[in-house]
NUROKE-111091 format. One record per atom (N, C-alpha, C): x negated, y negated, z; residue in three letters; atom name; residue number from 1. Coordinates in nm, 4 decimals, always signed. Atoms other than C-alpha are relative to their C-alpha. Layout:
<nodes>
+----------+----------+----------+------+------+-----+
!       px !       py !       pz ! rest ! atom !  nr !
+----------+----------+----------+------+------+-----+
!        X !        Y !        Z !  Ala !   CA ! NUM !
...
+----------+----------+----------+------+------+-----+
</nodes>
This chain:
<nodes>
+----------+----------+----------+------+------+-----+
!       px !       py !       pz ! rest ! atom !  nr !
+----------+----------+----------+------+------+-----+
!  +0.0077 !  +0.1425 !  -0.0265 !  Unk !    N !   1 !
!  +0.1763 !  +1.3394 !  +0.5115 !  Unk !   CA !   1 !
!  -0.1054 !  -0.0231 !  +0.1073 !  Unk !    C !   1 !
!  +0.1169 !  +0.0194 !  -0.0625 !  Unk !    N !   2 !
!  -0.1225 !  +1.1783 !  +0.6509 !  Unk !   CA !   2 !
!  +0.0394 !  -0.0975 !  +0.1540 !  Unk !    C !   2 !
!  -0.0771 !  +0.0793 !  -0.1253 !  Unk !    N !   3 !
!  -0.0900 !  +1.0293 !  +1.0103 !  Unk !   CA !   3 !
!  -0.1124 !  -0.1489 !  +0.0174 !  Unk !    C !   3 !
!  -0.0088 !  +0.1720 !  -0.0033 !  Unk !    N !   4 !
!  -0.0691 !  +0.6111 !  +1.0118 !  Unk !   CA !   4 !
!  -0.0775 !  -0.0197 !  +0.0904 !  Unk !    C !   4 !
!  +0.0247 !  +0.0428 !  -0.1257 !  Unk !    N !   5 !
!  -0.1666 !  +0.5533 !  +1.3568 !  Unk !   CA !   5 !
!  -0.1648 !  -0.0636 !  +0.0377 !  Unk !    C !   5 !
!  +0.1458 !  +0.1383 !  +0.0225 !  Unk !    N !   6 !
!  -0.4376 !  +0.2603 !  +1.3865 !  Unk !   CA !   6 !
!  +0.0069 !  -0.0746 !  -0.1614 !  Unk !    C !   6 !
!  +0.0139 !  +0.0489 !  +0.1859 !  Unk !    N !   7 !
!  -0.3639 !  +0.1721 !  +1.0219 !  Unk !   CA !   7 !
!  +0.0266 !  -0.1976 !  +0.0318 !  Unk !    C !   7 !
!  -0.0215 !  +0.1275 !  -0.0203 !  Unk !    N !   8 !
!  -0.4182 !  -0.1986 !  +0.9881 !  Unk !   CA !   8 !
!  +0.0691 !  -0.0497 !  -0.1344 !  Unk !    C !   8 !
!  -0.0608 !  +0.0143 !  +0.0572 !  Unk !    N !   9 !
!  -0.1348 !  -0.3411 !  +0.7845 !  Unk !   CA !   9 !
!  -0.0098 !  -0.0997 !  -0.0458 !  Unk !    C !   9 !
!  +0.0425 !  +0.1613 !  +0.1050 !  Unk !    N !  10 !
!  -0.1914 !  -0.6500 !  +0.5132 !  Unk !   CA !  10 !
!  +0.0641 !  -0.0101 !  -0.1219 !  Unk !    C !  10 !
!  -0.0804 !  +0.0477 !  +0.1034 !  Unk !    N !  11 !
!  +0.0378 !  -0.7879 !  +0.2814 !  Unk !   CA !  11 !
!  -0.1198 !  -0.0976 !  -0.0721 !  Unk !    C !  11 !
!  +0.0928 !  +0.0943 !  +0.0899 !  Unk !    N !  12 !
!  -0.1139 !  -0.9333 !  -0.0770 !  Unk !   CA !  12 !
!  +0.0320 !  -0.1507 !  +0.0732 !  Unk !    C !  12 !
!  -0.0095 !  +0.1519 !  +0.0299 !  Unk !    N !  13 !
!  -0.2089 !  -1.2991 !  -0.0976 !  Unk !   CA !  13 !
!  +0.0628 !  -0.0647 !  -0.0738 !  Unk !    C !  13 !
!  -0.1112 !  +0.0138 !  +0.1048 !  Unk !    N !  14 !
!  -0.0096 !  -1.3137 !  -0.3545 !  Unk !   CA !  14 !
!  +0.1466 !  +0.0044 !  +0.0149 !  Unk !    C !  14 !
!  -0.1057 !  -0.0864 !  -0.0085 !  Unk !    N !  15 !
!  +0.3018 !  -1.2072 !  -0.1567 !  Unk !   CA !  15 !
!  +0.1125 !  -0.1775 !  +0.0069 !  Unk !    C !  15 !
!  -0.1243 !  +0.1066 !  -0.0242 !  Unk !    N !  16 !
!  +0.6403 !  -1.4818 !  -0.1534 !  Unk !   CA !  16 !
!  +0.0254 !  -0.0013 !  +0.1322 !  Unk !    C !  16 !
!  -0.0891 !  +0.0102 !  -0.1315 !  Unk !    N !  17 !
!  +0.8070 !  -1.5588 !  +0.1490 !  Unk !   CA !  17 !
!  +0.1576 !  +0.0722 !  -0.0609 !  Unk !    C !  17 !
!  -0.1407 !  -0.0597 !  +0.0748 !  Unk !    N !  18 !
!  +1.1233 !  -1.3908 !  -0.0362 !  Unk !   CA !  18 !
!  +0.0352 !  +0.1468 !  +0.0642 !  Unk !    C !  18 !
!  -0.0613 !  -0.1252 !  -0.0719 !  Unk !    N !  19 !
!  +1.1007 !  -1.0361 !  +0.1607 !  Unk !   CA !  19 !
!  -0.0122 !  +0.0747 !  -0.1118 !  Unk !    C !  19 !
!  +0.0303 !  -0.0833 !  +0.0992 !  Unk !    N !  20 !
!  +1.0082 !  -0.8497 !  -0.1508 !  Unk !   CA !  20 !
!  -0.1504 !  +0.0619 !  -0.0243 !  Unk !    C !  20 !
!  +0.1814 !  -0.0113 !  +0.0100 !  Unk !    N !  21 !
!  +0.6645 !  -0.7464 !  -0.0325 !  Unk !   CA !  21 !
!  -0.0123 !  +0.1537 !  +0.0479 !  Unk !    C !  21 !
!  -0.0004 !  -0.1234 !  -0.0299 !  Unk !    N !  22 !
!  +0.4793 !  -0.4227 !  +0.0394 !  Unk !   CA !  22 !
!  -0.1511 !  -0.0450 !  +0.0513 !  Unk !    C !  22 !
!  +0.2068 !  -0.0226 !  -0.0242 !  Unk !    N !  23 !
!  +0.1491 !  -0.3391 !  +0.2514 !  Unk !   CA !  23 !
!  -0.0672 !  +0.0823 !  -0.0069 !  Unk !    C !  23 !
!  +0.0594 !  -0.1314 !  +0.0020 !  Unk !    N !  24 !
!  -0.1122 !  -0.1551 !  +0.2376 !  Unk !   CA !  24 !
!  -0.1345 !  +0.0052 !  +0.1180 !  Unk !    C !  24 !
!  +0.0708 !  -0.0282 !  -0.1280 !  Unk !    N !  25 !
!  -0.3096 !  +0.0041 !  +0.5260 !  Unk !   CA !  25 !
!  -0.1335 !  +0.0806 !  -0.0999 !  Unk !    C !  25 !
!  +0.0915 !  -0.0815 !  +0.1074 !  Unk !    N !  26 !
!  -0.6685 !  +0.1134 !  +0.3423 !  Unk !   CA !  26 !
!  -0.1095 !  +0.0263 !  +0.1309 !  Unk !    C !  26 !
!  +0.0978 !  +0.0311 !  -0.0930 !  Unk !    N !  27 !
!  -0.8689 !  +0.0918 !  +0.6722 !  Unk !   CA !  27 !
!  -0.0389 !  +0.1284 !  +0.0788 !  Unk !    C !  27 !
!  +0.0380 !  -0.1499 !  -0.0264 !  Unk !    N !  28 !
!  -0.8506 !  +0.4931 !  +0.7229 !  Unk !   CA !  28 !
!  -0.0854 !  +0.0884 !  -0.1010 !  Unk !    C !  28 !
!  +0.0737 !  -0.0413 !  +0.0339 !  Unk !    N !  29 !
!  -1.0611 !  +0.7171 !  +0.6460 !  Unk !   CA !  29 !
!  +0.0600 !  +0.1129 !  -0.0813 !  Unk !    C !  29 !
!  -0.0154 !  -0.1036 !  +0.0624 !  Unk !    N !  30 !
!  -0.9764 !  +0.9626 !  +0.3267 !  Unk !   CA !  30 !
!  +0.1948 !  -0.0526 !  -0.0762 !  Unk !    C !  30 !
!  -0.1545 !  +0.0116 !  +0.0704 !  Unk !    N !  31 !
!  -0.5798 !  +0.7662 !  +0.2734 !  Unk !   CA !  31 !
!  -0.0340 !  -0.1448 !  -0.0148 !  Unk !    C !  31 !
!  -0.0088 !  +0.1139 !  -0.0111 !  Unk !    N !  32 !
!  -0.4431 !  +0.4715 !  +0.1842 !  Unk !   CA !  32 !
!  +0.1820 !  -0.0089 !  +0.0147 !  Unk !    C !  32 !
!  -0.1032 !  -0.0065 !  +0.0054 !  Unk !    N !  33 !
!  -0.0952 !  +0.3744 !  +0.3193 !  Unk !   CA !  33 !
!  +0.0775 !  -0.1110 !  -0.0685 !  Unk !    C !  33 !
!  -0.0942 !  +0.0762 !  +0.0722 !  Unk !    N !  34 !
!  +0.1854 !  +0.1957 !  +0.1277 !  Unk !   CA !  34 !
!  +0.1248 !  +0.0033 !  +0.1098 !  Unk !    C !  34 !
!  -0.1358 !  +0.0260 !  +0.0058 !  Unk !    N !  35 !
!  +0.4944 !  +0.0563 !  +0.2837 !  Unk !   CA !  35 !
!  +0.1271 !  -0.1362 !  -0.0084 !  Unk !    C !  35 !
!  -0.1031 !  +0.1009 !  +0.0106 !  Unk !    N !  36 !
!  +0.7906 !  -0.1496 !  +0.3295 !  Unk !   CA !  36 !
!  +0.0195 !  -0.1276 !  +0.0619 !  Unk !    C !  36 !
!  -0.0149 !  +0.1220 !  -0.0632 !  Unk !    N !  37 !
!  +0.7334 !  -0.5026 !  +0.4465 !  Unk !   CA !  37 !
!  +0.0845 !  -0.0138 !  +0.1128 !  Unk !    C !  37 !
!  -0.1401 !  -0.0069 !  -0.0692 !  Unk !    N !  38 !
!  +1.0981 !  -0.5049 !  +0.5402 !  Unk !   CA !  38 !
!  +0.0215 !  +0.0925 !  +0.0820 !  Unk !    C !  38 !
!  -0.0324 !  -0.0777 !  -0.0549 !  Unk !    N !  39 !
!  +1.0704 !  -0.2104 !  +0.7045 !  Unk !   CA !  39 !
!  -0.1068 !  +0.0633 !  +0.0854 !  Unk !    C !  39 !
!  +0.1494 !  -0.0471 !  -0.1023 !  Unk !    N !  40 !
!  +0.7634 !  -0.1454 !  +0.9477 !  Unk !   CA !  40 !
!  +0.0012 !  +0.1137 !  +0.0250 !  Unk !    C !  40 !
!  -0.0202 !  -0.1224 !  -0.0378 !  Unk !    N !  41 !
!  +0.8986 !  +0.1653 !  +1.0825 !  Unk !   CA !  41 !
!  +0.0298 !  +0.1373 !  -0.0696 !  Unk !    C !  41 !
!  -0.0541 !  -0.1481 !  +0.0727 !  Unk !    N !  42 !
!  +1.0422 !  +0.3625 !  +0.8259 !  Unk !   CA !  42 !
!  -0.1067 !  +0.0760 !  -0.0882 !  Unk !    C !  42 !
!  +0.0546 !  -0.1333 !  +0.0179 !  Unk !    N !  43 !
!  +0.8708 !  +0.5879 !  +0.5872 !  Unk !   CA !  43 !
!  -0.1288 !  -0.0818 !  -0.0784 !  Unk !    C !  43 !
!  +0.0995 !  +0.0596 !  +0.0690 !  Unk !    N !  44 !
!  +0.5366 !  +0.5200 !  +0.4292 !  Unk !   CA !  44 !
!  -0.0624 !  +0.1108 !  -0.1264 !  Unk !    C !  44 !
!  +0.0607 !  -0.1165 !  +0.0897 !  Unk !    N !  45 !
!  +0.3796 !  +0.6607 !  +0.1108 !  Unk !   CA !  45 !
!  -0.1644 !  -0.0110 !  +0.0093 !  Unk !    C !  45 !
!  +0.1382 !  -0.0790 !  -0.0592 !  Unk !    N !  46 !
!  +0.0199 !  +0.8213 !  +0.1705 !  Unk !   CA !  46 !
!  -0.0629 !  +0.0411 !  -0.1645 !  Unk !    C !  46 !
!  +0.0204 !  -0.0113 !  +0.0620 !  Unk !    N !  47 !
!  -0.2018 !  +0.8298 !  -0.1164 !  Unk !   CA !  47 !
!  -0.1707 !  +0.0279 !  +0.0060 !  Unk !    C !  47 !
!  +0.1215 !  -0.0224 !  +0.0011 !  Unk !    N !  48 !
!  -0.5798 !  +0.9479 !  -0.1777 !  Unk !   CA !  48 !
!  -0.1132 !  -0.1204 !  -0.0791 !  Unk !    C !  48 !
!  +0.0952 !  +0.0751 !  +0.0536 !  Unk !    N !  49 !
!  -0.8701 !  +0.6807 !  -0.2363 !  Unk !   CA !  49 !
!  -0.0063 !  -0.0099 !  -0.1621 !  Unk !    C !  49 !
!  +0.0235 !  -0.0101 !  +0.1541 !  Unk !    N !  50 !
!  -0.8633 !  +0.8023 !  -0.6157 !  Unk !   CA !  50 !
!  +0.0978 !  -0.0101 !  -0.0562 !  Unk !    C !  50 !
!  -0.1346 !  +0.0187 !  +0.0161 !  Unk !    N !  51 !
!  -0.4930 !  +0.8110 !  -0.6421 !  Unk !   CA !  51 !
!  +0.0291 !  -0.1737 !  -0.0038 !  Unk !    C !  51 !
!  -0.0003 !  +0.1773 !  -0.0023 !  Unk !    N !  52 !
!  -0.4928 !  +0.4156 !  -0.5421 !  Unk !   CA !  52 !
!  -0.1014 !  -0.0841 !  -0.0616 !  Unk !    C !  52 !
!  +0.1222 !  +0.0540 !  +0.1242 !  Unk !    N !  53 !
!  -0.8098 !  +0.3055 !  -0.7452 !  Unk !   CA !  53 !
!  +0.0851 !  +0.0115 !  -0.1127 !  Unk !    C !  53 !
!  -0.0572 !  -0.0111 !  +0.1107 !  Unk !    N !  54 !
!  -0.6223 !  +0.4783 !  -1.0196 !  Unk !   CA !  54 !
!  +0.1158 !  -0.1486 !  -0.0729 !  Unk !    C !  54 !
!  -0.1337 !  +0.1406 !  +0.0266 !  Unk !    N !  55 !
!  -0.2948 !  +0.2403 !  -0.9622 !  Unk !   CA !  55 !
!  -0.0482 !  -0.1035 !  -0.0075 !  Unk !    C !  55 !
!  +0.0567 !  +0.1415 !  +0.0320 !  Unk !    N !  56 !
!  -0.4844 !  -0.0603 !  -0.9080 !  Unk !   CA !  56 !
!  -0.0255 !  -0.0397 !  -0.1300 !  Unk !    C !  56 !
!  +0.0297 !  +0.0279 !  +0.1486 !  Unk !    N !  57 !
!  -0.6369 !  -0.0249 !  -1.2341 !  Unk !   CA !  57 !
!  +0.0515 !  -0.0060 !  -0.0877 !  Unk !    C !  57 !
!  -0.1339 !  +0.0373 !  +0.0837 !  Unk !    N !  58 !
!  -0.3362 !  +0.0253 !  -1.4276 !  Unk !   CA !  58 !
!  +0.0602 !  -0.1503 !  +0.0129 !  Unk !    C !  58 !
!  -0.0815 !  +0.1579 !  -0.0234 !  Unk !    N !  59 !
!  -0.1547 !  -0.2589 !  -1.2715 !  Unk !   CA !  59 !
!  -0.1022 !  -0.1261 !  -0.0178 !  Unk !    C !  59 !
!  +0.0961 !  +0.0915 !  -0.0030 !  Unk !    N !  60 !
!  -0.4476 !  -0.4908 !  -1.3177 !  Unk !   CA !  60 !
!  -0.0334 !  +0.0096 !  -0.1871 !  Unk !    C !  60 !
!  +0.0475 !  -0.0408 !  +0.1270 !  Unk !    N !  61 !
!  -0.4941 !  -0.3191 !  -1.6812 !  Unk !   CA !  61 !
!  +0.1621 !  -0.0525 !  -0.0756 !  Unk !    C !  61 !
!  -0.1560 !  +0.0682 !  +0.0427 !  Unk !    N !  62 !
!  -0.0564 !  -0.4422 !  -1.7140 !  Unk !   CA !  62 !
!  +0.0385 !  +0.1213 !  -0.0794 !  Unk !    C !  62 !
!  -0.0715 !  -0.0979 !  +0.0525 !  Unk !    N !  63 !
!  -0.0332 !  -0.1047 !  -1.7977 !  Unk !   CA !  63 !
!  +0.0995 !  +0.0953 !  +0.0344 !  Unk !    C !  63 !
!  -0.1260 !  -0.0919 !  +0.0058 !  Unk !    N !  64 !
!  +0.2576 !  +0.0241 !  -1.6721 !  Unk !   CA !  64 !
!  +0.1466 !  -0.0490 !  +0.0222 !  Unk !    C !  64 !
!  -0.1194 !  +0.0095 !  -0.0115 !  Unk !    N !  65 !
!  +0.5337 !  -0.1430 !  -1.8139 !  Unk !   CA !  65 !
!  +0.0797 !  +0.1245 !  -0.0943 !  Unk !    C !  65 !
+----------+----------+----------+------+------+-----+
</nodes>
């Protein structure tokens, strides 16, 4: 696991006021972090520049229902 620390955290534009949101910290160099709106502190998932391009493109492509 890659270490957070300076990660600048940004919820979509897209997000509700409902508490069902997630952010993502992309502002490091080599990760990109994912976590829990609701949960600032707890655990975050850590993913590689090509790993998160990948997802974007799916979810933008509506391919992964």
């Amino acid at each position: 696991m890659r270490d957070l620390a300076g990660a600048t955290w940004r919820k979509s534009s897209r997000s509700s006021n409902q508490g069902n949101c997630v952010e993502v910290a992309d502002n490091l160099a080599g990760v990109i972090g994912v976590r829990d709106s609701k949960d600032t502190d707890g655990a975050a998932l850590n993913f590689n520049p090509g790993q998160w391009a990948g997802f974007v493109r799916a979810v933008r492509a509506d391919a992964l229902r």
